[in-house]
Structure formats: structure tokens, C-alpha cells
OpenMM code with the backbone's topology and positions (N, CA, C; nanometers):
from openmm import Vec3, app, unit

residues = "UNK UNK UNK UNK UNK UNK UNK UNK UNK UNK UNK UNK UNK UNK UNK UNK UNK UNK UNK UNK UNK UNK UNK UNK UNK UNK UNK UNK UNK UNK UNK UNK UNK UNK UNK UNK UNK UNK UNK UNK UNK UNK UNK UNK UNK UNK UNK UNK UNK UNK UNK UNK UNK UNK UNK UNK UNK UNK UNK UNK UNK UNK UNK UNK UNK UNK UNK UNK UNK UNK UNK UNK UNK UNK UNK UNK UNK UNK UNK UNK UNK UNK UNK UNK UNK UNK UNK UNK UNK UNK UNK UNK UNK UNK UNK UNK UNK UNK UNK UNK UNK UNK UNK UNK UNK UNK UNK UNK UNK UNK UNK UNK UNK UNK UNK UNK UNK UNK UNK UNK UNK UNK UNK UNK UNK UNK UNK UNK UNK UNK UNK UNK UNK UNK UNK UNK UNK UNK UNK UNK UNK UNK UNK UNK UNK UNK UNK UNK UNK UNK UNK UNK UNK UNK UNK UNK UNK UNK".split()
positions = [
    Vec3(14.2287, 8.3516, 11.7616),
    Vec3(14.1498, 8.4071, 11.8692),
    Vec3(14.2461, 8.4610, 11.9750),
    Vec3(14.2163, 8.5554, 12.0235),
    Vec3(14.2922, 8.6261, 12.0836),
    Vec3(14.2168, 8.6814, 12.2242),
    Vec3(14.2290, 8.7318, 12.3869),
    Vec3(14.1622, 8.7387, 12.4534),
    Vec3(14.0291, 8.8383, 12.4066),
    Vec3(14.0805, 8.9212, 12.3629),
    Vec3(14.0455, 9.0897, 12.3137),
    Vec3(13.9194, 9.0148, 12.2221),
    Vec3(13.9205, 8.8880, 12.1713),
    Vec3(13.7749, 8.8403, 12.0871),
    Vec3(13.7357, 8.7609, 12.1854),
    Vec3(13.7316, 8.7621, 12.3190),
    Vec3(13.6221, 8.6887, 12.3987),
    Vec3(13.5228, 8.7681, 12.4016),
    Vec3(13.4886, 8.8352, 12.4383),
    Vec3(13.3608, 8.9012, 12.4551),
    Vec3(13.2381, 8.8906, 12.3248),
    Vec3(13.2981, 8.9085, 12.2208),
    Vec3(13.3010, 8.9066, 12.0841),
    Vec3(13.2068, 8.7420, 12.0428),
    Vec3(13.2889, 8.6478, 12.1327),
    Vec3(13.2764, 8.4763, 12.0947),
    Vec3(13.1924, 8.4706, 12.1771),
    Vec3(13.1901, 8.5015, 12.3011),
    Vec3(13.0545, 8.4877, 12.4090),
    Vec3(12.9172, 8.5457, 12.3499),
    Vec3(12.9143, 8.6906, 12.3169),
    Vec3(12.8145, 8.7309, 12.2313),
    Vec3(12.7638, 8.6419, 12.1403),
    Vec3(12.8258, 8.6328, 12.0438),
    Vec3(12.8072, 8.5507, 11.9386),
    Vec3(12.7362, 8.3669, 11.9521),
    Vec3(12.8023, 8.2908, 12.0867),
    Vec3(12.7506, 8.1865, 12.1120),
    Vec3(12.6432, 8.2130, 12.2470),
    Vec3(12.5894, 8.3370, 12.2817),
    Vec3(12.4802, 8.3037, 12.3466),
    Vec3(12.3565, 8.3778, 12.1924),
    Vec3(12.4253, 8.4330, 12.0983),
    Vec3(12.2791, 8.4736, 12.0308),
    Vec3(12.2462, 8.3161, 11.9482),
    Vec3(12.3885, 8.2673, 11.9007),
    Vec3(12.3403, 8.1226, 11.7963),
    Vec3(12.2682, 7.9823, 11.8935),
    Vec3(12.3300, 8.0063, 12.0006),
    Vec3(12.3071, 7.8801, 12.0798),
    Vec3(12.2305, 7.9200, 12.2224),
    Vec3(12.1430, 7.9439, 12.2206),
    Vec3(12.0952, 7.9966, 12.3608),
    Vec3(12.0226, 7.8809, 12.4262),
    Vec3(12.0382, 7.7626, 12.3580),
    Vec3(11.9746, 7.6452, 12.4337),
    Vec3(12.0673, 7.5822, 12.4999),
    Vec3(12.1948, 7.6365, 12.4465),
    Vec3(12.3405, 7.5874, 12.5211),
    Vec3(12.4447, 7.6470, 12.5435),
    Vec3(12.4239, 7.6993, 12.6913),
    Vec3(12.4366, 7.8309, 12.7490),
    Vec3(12.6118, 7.7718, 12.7732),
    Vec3(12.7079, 7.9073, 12.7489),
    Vec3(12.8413, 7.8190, 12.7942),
    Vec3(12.8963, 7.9576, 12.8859),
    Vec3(12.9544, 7.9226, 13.0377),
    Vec3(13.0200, 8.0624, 13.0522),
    Vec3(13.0504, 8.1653, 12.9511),
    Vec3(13.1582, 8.2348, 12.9806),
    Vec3(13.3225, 8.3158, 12.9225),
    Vec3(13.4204, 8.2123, 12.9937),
    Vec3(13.4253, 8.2028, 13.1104),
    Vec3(13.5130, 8.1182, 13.1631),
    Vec3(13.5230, 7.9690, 13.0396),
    Vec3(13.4572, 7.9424, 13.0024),
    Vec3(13.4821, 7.8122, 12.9712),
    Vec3(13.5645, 7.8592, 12.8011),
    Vec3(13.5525, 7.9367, 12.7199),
    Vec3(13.6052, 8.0115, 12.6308),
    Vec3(13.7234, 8.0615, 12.6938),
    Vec3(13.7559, 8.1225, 12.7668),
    Vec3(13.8917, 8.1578, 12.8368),
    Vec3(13.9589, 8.0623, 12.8710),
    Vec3(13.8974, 7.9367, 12.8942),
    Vec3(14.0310, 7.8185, 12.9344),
    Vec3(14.0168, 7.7776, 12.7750),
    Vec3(13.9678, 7.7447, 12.7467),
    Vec3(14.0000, 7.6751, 12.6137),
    Vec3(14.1147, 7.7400, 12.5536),
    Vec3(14.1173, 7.8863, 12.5015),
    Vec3(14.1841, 7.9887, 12.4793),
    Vec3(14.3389, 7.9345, 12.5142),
    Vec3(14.3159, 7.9196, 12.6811),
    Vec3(14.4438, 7.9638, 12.7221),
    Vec3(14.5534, 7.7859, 12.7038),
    Vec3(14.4249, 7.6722, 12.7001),
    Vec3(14.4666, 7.5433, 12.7139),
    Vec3(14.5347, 7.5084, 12.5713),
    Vec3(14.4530, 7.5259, 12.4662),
    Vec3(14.5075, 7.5432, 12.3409),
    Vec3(14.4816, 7.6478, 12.2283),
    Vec3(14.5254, 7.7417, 12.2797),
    Vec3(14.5035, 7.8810, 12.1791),
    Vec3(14.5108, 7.7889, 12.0204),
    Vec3(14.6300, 7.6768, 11.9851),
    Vec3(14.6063, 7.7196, 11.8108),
    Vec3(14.4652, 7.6673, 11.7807),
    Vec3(14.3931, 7.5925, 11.8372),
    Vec3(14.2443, 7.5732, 11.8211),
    Vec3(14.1673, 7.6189, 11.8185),
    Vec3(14.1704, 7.7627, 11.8249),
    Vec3(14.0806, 7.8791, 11.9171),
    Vec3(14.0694, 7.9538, 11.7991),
    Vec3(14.0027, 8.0008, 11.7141),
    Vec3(14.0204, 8.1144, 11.5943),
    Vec3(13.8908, 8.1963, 11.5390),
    Vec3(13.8823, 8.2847, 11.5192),
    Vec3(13.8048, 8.3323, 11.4970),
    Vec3(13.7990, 8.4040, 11.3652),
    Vec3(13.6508, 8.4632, 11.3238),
    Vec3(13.6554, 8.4916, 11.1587),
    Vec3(13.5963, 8.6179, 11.1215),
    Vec3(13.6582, 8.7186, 11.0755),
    Vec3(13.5634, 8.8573, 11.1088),
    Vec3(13.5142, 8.8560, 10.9523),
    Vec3(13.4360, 8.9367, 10.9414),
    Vec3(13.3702, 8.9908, 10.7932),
    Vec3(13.3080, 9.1010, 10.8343),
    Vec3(13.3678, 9.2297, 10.7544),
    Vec3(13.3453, 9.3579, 10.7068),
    Vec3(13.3816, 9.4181, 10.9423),
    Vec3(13.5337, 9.3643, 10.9526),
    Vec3(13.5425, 9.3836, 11.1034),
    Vec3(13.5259, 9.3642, 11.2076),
    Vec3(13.4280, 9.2536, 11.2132),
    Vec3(13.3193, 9.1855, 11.3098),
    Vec3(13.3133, 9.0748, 11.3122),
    Vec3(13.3601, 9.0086, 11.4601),
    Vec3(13.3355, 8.8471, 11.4118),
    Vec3(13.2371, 8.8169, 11.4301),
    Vec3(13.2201, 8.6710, 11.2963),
    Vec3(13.0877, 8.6479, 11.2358),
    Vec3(13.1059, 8.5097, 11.2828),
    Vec3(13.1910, 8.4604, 11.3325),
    Vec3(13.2321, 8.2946, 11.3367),
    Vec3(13.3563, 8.2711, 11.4022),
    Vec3(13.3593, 8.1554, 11.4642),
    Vec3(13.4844, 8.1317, 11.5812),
    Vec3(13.4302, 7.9659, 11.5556),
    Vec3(13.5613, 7.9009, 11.5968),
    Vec3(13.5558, 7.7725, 11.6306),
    Vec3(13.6479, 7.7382, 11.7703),
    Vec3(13.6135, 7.6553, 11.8611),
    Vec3(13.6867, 7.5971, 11.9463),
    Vec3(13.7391, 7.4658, 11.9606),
    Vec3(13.8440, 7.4172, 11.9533),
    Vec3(13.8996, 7.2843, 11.9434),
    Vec3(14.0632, 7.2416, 11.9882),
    Vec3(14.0259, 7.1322, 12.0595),
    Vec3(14.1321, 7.0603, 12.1016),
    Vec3(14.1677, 6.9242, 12.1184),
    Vec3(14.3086, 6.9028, 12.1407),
    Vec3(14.3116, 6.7579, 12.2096),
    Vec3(14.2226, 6.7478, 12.2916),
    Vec3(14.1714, 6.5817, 12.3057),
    Vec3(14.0978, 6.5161, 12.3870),
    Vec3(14.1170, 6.3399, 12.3739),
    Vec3(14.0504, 6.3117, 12.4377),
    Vec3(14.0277, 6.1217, 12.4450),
    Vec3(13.9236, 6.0753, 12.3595),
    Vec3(13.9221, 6.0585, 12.2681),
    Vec3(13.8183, 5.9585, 12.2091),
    Vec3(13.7206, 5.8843, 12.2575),
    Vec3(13.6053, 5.9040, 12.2085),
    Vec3(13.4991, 5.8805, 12.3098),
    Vec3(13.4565, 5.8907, 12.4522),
    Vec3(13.5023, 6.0825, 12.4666),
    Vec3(13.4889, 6.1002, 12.5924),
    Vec3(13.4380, 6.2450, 12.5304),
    Vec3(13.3271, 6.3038, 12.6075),
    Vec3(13.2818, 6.4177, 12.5503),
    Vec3(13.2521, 6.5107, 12.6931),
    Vec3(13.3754, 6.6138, 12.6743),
    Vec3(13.3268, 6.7013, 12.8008),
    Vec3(13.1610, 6.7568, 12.8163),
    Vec3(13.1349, 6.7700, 12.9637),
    Vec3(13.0169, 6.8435, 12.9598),
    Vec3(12.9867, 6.9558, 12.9209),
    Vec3(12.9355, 6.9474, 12.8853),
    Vec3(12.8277, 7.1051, 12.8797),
    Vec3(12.8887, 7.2173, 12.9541),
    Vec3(12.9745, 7.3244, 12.9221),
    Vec3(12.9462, 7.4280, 13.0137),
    Vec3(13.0727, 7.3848, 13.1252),
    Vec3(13.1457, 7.3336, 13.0845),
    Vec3(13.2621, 7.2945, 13.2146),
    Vec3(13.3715, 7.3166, 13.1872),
    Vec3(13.4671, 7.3233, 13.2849),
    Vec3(13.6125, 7.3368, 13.2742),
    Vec3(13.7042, 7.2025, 13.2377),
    Vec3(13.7913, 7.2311, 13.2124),
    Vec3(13.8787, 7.0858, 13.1599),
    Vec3(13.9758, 7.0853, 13.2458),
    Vec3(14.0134, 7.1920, 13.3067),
    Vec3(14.1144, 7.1679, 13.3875),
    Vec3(14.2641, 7.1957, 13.3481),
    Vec3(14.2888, 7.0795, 13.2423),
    Vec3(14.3958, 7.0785, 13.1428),
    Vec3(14.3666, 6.9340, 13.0470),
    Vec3(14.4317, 6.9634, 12.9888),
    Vec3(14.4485, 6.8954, 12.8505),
    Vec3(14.5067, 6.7645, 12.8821),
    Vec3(14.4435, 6.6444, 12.8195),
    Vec3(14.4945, 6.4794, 12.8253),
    Vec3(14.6246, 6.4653, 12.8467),
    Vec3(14.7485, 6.3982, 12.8969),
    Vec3(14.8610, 6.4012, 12.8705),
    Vec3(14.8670, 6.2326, 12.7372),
    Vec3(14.7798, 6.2021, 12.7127),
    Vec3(14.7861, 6.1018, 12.5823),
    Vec3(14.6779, 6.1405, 12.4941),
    Vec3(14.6272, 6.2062, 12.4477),
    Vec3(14.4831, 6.2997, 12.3529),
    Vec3(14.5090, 6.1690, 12.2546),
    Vec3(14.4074, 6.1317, 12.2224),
    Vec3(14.3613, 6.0041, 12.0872),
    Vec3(14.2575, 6.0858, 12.0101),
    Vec3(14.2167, 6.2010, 12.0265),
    Vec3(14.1425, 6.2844, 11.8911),
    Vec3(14.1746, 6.4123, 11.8764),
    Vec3(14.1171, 6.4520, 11.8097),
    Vec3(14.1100, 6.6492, 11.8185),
    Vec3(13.9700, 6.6948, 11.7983),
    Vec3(13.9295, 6.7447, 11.9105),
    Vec3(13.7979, 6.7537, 11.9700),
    Vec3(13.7243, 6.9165, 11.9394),
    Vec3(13.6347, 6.8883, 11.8459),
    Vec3(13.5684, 7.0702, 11.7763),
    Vec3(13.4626, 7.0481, 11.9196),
    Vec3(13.4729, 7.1473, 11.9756),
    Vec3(13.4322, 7.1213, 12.1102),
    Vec3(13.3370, 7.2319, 12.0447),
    Vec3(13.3196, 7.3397, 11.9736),
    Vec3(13.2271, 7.4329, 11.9114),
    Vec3(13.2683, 7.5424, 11.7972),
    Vec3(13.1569, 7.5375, 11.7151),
    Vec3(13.1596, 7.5777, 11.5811),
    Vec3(13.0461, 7.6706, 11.5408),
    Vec3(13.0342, 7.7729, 11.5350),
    Vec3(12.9367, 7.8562, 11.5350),
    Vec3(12.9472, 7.9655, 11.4638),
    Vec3(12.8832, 8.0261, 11.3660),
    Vec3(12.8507, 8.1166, 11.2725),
    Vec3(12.7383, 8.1787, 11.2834),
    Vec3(12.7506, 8.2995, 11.2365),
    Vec3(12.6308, 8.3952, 11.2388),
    Vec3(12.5771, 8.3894, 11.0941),
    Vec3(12.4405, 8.4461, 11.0868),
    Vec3(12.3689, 8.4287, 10.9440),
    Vec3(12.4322, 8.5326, 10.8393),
    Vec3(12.5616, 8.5948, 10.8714),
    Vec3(12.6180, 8.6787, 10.8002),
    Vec3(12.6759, 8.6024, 10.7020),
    Vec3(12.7566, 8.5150, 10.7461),
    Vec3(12.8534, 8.3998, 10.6754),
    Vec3(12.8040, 8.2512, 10.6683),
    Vec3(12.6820, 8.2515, 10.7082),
    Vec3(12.6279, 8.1305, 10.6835),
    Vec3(12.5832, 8.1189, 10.5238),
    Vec3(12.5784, 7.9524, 10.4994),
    Vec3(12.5596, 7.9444, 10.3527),
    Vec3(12.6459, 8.0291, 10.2549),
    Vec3(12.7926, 8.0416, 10.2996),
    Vec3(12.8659, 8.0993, 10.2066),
    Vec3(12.9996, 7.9924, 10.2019),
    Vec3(12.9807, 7.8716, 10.2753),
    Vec3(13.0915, 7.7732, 10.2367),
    Vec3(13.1526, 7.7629, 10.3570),
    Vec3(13.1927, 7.8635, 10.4193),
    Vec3(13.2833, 7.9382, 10.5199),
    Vec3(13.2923, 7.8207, 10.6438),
    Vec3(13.1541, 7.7479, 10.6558),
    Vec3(13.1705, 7.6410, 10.7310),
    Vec3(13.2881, 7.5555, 10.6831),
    Vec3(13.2370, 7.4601, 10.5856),
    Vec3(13.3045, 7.3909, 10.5314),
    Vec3(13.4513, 7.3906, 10.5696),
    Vec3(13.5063, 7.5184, 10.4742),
    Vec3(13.6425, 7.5721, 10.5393),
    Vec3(13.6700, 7.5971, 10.6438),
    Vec3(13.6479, 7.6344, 10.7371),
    Vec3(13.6572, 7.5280, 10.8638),
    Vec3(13.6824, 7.4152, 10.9198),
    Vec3(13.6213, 7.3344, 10.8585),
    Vec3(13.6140, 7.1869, 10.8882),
    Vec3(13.7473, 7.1379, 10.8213),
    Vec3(13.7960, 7.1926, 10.7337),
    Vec3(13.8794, 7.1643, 10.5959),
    Vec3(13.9770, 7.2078, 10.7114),
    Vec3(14.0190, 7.2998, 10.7471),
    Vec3(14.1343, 7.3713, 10.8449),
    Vec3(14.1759, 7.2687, 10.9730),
    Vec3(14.0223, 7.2779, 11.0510),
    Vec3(14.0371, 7.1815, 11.1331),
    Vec3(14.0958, 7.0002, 11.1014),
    Vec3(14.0837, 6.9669, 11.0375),
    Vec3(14.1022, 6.8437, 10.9566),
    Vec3(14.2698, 6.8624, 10.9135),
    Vec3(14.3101, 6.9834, 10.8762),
    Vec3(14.4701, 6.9790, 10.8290),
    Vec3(14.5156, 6.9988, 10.9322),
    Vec3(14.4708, 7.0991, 11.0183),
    Vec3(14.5510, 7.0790, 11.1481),
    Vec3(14.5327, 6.9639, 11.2512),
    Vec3(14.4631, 6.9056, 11.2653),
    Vec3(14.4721, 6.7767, 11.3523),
    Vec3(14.5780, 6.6514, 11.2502),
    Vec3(14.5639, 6.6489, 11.1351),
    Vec3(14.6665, 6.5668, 11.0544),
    Vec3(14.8012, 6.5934, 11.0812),
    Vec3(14.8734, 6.7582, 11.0903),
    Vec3(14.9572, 6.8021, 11.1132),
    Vec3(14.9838, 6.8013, 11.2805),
    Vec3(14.8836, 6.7522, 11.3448),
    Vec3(14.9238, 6.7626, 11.5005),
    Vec3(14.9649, 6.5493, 11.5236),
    Vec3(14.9510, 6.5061, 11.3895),
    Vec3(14.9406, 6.3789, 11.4139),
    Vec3(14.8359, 6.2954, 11.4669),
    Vec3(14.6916, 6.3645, 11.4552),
    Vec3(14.5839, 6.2805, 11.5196),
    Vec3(14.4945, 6.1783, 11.4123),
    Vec3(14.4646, 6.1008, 11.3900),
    Vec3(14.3539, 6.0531, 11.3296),
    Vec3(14.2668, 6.0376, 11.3072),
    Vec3(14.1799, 6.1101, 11.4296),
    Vec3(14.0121, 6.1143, 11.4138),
    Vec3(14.0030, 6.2321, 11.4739),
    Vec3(13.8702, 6.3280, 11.4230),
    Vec3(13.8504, 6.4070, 11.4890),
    Vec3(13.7080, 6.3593, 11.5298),
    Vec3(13.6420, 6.4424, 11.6307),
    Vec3(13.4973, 6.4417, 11.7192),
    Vec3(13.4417, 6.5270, 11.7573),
    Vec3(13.3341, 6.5426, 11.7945),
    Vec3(13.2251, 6.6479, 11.8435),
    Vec3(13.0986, 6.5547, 11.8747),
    Vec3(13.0309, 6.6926, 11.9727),
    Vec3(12.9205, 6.6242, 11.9804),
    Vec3(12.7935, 6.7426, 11.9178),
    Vec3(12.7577, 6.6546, 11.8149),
    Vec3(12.6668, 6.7653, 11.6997),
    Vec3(12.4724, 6.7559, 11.8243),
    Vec3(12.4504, 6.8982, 11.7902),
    Vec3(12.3321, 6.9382, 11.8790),
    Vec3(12.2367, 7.0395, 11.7820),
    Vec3(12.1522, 7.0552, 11.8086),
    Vec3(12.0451, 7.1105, 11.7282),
    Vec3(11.9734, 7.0782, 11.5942),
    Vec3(11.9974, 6.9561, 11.5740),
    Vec3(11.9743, 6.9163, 11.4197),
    Vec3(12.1083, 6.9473, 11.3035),
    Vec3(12.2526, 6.9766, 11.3621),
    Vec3(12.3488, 6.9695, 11.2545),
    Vec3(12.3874, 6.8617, 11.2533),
    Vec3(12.3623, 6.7339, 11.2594),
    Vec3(12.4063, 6.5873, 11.2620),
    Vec3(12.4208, 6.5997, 11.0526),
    Vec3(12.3141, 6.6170, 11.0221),
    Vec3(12.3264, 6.6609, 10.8439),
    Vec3(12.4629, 6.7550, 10.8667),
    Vec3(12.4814, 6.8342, 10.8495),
    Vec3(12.5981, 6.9363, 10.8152),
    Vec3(12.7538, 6.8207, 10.8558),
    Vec3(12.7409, 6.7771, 10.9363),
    Vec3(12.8634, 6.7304, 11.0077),
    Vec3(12.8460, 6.5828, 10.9267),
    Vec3(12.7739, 6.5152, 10.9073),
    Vec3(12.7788, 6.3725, 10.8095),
    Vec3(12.8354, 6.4352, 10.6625),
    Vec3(12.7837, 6.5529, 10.5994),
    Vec3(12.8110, 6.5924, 10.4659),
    Vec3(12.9956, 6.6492, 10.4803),
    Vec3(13.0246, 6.6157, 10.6150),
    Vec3(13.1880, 6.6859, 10.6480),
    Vec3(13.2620, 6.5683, 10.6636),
    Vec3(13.1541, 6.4582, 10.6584),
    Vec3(13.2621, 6.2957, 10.6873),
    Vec3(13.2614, 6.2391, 10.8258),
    Vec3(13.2146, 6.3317, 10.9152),
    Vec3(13.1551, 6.2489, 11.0464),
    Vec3(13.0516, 6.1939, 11.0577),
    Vec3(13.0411, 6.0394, 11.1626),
    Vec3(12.9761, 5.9661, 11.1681),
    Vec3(12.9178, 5.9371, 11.2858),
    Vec3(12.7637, 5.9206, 11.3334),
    Vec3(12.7473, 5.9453, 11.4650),
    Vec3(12.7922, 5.7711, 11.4960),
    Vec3(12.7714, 5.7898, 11.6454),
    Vec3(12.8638, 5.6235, 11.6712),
    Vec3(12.7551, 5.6667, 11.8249),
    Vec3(12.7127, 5.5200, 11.8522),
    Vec3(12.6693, 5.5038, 11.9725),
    Vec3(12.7252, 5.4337, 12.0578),
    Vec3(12.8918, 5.4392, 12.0729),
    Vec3(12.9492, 5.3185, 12.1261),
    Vec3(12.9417, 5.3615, 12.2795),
    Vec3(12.9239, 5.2337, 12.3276),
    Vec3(12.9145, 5.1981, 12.4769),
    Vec3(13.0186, 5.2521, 12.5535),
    Vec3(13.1082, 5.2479, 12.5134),
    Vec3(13.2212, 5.3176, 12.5945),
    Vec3(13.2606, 5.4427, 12.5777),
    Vec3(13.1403, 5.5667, 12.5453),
    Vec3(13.1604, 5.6672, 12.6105),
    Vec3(13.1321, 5.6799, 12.7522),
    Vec3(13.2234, 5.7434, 12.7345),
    Vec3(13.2573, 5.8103, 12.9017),
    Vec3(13.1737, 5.8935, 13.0188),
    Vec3(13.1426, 5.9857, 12.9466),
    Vec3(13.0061, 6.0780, 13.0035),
    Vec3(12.9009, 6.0594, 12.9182),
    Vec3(12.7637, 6.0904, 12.9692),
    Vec3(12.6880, 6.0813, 12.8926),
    Vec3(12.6622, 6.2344, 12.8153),
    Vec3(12.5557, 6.2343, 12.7320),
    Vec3(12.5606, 6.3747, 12.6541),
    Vec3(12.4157, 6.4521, 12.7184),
    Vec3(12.3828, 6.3617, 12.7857),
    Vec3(12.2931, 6.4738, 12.8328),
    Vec3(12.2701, 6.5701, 12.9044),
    Vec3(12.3918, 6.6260, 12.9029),
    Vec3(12.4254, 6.8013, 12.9085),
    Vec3(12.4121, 6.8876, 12.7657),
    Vec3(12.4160, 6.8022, 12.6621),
    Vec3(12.3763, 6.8921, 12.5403),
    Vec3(12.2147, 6.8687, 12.4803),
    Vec3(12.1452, 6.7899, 12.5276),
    Vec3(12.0270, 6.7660, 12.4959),
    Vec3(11.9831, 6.6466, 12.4551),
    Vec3(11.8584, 6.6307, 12.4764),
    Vec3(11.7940, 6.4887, 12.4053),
    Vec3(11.8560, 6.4659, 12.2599),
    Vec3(11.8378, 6.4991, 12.1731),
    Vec3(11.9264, 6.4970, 12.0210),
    Vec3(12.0702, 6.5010, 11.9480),
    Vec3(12.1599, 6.5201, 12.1512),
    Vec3(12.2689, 6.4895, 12.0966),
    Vec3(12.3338, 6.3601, 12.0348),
    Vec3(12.4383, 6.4138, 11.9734),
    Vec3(12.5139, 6.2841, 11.8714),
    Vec3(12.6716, 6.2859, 11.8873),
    Vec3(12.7215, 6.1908, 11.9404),
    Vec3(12.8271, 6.1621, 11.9401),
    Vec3(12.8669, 6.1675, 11.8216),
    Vec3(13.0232, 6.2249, 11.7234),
    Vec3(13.0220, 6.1936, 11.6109),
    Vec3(13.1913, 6.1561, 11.5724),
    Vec3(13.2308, 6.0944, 11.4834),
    Vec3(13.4081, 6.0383, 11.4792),
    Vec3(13.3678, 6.0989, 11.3017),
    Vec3(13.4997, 6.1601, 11.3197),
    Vec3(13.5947, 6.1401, 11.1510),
    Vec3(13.7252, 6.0734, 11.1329),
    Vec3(13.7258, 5.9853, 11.0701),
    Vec3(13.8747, 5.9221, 11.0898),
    Vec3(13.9309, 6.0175, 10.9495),
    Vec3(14.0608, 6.0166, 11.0151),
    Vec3(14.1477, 6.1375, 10.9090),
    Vec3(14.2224, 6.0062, 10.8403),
    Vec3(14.2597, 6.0311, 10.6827),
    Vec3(14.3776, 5.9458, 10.6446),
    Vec3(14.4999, 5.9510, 10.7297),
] * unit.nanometer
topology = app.Topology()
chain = topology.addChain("A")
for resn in residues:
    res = topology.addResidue(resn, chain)
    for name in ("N", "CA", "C"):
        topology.addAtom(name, app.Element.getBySymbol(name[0]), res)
């Protein structure tokens, strides 16, 4: 991902997610906090799919729609903060691979678990990827900035 595909990633996550409205600003820090997390996926020229992800703290789930500021100086996960595809590349795997990417690169960054917080009914998609929702008490914020149905979720990496 590159600046030149913000506009591109904003489009794209207000048509898939319009129940969870996120600046540009909040895509522009991510970008700039940890670009190799940041990537995007074109088909036939056009991106169809982007993911966002970074270090973070384990069982701590930024809000909704906010700035981070900067990045943990001790990160205990690697945090898919958002994952989104258009019906172009949906049901063609393309997720999956994703998840598969994300997963080698947090191994290669030395982390052991990755997290998200799954919203709209993908709690299925993200269990069939090896995450597990967890209701532990010691999260940090609550999730209700992403909705009644959010789910905290952990993958522990080998």
C-alpha cells in the first residue's frame, strides 16, 4: 500500500463497511506507523482488497475510527486491525491468502498470536482461519465502538 492507494482503500471500506465508518486519516496513520502491514490487492488494475495490520498489545483493541498515535514500544500481537474485499475477489480464496501472509509475517516479525476484532457476522470466516473468540476480562477497551456482535478474537502462531 502505498499513499497514491488511499483514496482507493477509503472507497473501498466505506462501500464494504458502511456500518463502520473509518476516517482517511485513520488509514494514513496506519500507513505511515507500519507501512509493511498495509497492502493492497488489485485485479484487472483496481483495488479489490487491502488489509491493515500491526503491532499491538494483546487484549487491547483500538477503537473504532481512532488514531494510535504510535505503535507499543513492547507489541505482544500483530493486530489485522482490517480486512476487506470487494465481491470481485470474494469467494476466490484470496481471503484466505491473506490470512496465510499475515500469519508468515507476524512469525517472521517474531510474534505469536495474532488478533482482531471480527464484526458483521465474520466470526465463521475468522474461526475457519484458526482464530478464537475469547471473552477475557482483561481487555482493555471495550468493543463497543464496533457493535453489539463484536468478537474479540486470538490465533496463537506456532
Amino acid at each position: 500500500m502505498a499513499k497514491a492507494d488511499l483514496p482507493a482503500v477509503g472507497a473501498l471500506a466505506a462501500f464494504i463497511h458502511p456500518a463502520y465508518p473509518e476516517d482517511d486519516a485513520v488509514f494514513a496513520e496506519r500507513l505511515a506507523l507500519y507501512s509493511a502491514g498495509c497492502r493492497v490487492f488489485d485485479h484487472g488494475g483496481k483495488v479489490e482488497a487491502y488489509v491493515v495490520s500491526h503491532p499491538w498489545r494483546r487484549f487491547e483493541a483500538p477503537a473504532l475510527n481512532s488514531l494510535l498515535g504510535a505503535l507499543p514500544a513492547a507489541p505482544s500481537t500483530f493486530y489485522i486491525h482490517d480486512l476487506a474485499l470487494s465481491s470481485a475477489v470474494r469467494n476466490t480464496g484470496a481471503a484466505a491468502q491473506i490470512v496465510a501472509w499475515l500469519a508468515e509475517h507476524a512469525l517472521g516479525e517474531h510474534f505469536r498470536h495474532m488478533s482482531l476484532v471480527a464484526v458483521n457476522g465474520s466470526e465463521g470466516f475468522w474461526q475457519r482461519q484458526g482464530f478464537t473468540a475469547t471473552h477475557d476480562q482483561t481487555l482493555k477497551y471495550p468493543l463497543s465502538s464496533y457493535g453489539n456482535d463484536a468478537q474479540y478474537m486470538v490465533r496463537d502462531l506456532p
